[in-house]
C-alpha positions as MATLAB code, in Angstrom:
seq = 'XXXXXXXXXXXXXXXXXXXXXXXXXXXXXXXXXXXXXXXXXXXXXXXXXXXXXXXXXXXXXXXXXXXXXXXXXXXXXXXXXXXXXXXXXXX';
ca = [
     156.718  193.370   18.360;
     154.674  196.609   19.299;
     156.406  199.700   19.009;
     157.087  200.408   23.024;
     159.306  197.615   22.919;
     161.074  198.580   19.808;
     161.607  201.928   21.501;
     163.085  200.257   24.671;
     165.602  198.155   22.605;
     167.007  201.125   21.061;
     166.559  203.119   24.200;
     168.889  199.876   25.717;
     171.180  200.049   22.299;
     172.164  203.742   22.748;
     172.404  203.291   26.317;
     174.954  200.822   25.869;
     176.788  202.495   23.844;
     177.307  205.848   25.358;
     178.060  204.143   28.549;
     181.609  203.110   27.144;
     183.907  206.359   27.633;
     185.650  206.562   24.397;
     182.597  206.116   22.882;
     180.806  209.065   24.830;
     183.885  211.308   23.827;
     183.109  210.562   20.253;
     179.339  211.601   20.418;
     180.741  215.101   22.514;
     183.224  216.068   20.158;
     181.179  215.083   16.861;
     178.038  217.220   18.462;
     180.612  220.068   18.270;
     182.191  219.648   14.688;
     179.700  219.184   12.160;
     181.355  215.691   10.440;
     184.555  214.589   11.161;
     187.220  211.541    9.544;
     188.353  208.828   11.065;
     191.805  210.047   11.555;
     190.117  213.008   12.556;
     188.644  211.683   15.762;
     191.369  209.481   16.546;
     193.554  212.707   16.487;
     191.191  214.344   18.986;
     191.030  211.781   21.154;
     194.447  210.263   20.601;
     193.174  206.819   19.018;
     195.240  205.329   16.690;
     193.333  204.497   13.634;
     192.742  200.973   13.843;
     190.670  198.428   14.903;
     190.041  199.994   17.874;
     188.566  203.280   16.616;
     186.262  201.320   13.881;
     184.930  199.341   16.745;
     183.280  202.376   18.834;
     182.183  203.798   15.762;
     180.242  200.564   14.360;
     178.728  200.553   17.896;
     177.997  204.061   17.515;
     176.274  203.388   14.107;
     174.897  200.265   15.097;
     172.703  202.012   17.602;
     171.935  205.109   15.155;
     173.827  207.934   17.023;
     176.121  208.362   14.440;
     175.800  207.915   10.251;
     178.800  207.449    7.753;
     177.884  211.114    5.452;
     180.579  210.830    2.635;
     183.525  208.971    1.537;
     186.441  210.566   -0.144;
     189.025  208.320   -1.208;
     190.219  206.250    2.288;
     188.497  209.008    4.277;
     184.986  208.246    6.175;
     183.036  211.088    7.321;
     180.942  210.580   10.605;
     177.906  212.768   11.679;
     175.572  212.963   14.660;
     171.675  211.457   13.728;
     170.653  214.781   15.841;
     167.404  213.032   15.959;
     168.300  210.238   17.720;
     170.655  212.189   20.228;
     168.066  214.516   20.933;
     165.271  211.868   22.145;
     168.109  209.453   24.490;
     170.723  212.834   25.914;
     169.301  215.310   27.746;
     171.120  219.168   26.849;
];
């Protein structure tokens, strides 16, 4: 597979993603706060923390927008791939 086409299925994956509401809220509020938890964002956004929640943020991380950064105890810490948010959303 040449590397064009590799670029236009993630171009398609984070596309995807970001075009489901919650999961656009979750890129916008993690590209202000440097990491946040899972109960974190669901708090923001008033998610409960279930199944719900973990499902945009495996899409999110599926596509490479967002990266689990640390675990403490039951708390995961999300992040913004700045890299990858920078090349698909324009400022």
């Amino acid at each position: 597979m040449s590397e064009e086409t590799l670029s236009v299925k993630e171009a398609v994956k984070v596309y995807k993603a970001l075009g489901e509401p919650t999961r656009l809220k979750i890129v916008q509020l993690l590209s202000k706060h440097r990491e946040l938890s899972c109960t974190e964002i669901g708090a923001h956004l008033n998610l409960s923390k279930g199944s719900t929640l973990s499902h945009h943020l495996k899409q999110l991380t599926d596509c490479g927008l967002l990266e689990l950064s640390r675990k403490e105890g039951t708390f995961h810490f999300y992040h913004i791939q700045e890299n990858i948010l920078k090349r698909y959303v324009a400022d």
